[in-house]
C-alpha positions in Angstrom: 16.2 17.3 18.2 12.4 17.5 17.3 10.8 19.7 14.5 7.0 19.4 13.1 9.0 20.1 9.2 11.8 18.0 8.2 12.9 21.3 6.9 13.6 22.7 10.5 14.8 19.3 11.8 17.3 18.8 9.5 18.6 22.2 9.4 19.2 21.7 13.3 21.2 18.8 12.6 23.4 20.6 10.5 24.1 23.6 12.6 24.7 20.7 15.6 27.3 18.9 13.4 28.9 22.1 12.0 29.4 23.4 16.1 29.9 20.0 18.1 30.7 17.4 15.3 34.2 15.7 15.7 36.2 15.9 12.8 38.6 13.4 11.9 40.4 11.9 8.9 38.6 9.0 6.9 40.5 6.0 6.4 42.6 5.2 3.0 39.6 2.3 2.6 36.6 4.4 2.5 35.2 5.6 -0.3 35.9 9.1 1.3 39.8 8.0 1.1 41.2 10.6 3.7 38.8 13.1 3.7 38.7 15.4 6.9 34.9 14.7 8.1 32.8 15.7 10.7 30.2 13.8 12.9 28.1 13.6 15.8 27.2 10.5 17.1 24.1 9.1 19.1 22.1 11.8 17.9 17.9 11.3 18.4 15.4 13.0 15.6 12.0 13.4 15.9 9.6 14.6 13.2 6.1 15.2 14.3 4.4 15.4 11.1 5.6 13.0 9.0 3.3 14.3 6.2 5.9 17.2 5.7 8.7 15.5 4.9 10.0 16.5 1.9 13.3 18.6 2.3 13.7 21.2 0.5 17.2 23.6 -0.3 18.0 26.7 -1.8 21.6 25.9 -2.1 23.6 23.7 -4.6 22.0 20.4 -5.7 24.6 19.1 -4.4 23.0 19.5 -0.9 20.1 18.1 -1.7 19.0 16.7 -5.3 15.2 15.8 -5.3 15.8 14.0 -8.7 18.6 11.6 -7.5 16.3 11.1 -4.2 13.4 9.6 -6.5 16.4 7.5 -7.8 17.7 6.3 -5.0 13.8 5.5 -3.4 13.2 3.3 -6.3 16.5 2.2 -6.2 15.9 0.7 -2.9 12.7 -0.5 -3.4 13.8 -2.2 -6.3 15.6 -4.6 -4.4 18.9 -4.5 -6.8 22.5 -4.0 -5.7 24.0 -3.8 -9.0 25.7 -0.8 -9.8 24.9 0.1 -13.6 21.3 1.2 -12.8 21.8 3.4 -10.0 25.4 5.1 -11.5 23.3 6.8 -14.2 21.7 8.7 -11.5 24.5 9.3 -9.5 28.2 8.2 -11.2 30.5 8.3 -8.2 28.5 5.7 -6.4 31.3 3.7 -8.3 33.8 4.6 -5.8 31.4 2.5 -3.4 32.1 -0.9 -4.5 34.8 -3.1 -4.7 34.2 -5.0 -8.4 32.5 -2.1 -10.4 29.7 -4.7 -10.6 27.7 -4.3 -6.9 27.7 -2.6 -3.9 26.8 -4.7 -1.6 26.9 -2.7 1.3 24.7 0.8 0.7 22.4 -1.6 -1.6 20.0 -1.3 1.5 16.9 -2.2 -0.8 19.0 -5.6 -1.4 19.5 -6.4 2.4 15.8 -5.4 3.5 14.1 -7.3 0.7 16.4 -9.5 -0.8 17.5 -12.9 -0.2 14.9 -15.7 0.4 13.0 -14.1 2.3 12.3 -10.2 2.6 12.9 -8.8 5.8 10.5 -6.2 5.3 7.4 -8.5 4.9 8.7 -10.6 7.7 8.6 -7.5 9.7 5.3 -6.7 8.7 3.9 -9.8 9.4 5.4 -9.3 12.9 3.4 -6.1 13.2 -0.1 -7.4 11.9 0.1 -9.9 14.6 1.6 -8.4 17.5 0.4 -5.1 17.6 2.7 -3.9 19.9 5.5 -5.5 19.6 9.3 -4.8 20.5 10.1 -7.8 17.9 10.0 -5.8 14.1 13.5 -5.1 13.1 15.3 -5.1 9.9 19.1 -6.2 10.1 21.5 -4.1 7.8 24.8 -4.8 8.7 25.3 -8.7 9.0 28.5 -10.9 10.4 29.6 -10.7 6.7 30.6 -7.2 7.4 32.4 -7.5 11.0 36.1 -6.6 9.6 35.4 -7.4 5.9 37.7 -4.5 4.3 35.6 -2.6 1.5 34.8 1.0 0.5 30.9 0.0 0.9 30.1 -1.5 4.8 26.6 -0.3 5.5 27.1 2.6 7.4 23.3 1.6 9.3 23.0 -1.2 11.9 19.6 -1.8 11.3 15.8 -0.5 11.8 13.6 -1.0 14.3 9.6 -0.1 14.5 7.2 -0.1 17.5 3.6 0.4 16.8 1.9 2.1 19.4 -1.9 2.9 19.0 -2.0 4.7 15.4 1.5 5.5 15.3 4.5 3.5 14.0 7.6 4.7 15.5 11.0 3.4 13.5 14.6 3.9 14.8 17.6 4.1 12.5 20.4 2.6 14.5 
């Protein structure tokens, strides 16, 4: 699916979910607890102009809250995966972890530049000095997470960017 407006691309993705998605029944460890959902799988995006790409919804916040975005964006930046400063933005990210005290899987700020090293200055490193490199990826789901049972696995393998000429394409895996 390609759109030049992340309104258009997005909407696509929902009418393509809402007529093709599979539906099935969550399991009794995820934080959606038996929940009938719906999915499509190995699905490609493309936004042409990543300027406009700010969505936008006339419906219930619930679709789309631009206040609990900003959260979550400094959230992740932050580099935290505690759960007290994000749940006064959004209180049922509570039902994501295991202790009340982290979420260690969706804490995707925490796994990209966390840990001794941040991933995502390794990465750029990677960039500056291979400028077209196949090398620059971010991990988010680690061997800790290969049958770990939890309501918060990271539900994102990992990112990868290749920068070629003035563009810097990423893929979400």
């Amino acid at each position: 699916m390609k759109g030049h407006e992340t309104n258009v691309v997005i909407r696509q993705v929902l009418s393509r979910i809402l007529q093709q998605g599979d539906e099935y029944d969550s399991s009794g460890v995820s934080m959606n607890r038996g929940a009938r959902i719906r999915e499509v799988r190995n699905v490609s995006l493309m936004l042409t102009n990543p300027r406009d790409r700010i969505f936008w919804s006339e419906m219930h916040p619930s679709v789309f809250n631009p206040g609990l975005a900003a959260a979550r964006f400094f959230y992740l930046l932050s580099g935290s995966h505690q759960v007290d400063p994000i749940a006064f933005y959004s209180p049922s990210v509570r039902n994501f972890s295991d202790d009340g005290i982290i979420i260690p899987g969706s804490s995707y700020g925490f796994r990209i530049f966390g840990g001794d090293r941040s991933q995502f200055d390794a990465v750029e490193e990677v960039i500056l000095t291979r400028p077209h490199t196949k090398r620059a990826a971010i991990a988010l789901y680690d061997s800790s997470d290969a049958g770990r049972v939890s309501c918060d696995i990271p539900c994102a393998i990992g990112l990868v960017f290749a920068p070629r000429g003035s563009t810097l394409h990423a893929t979400v895996v």
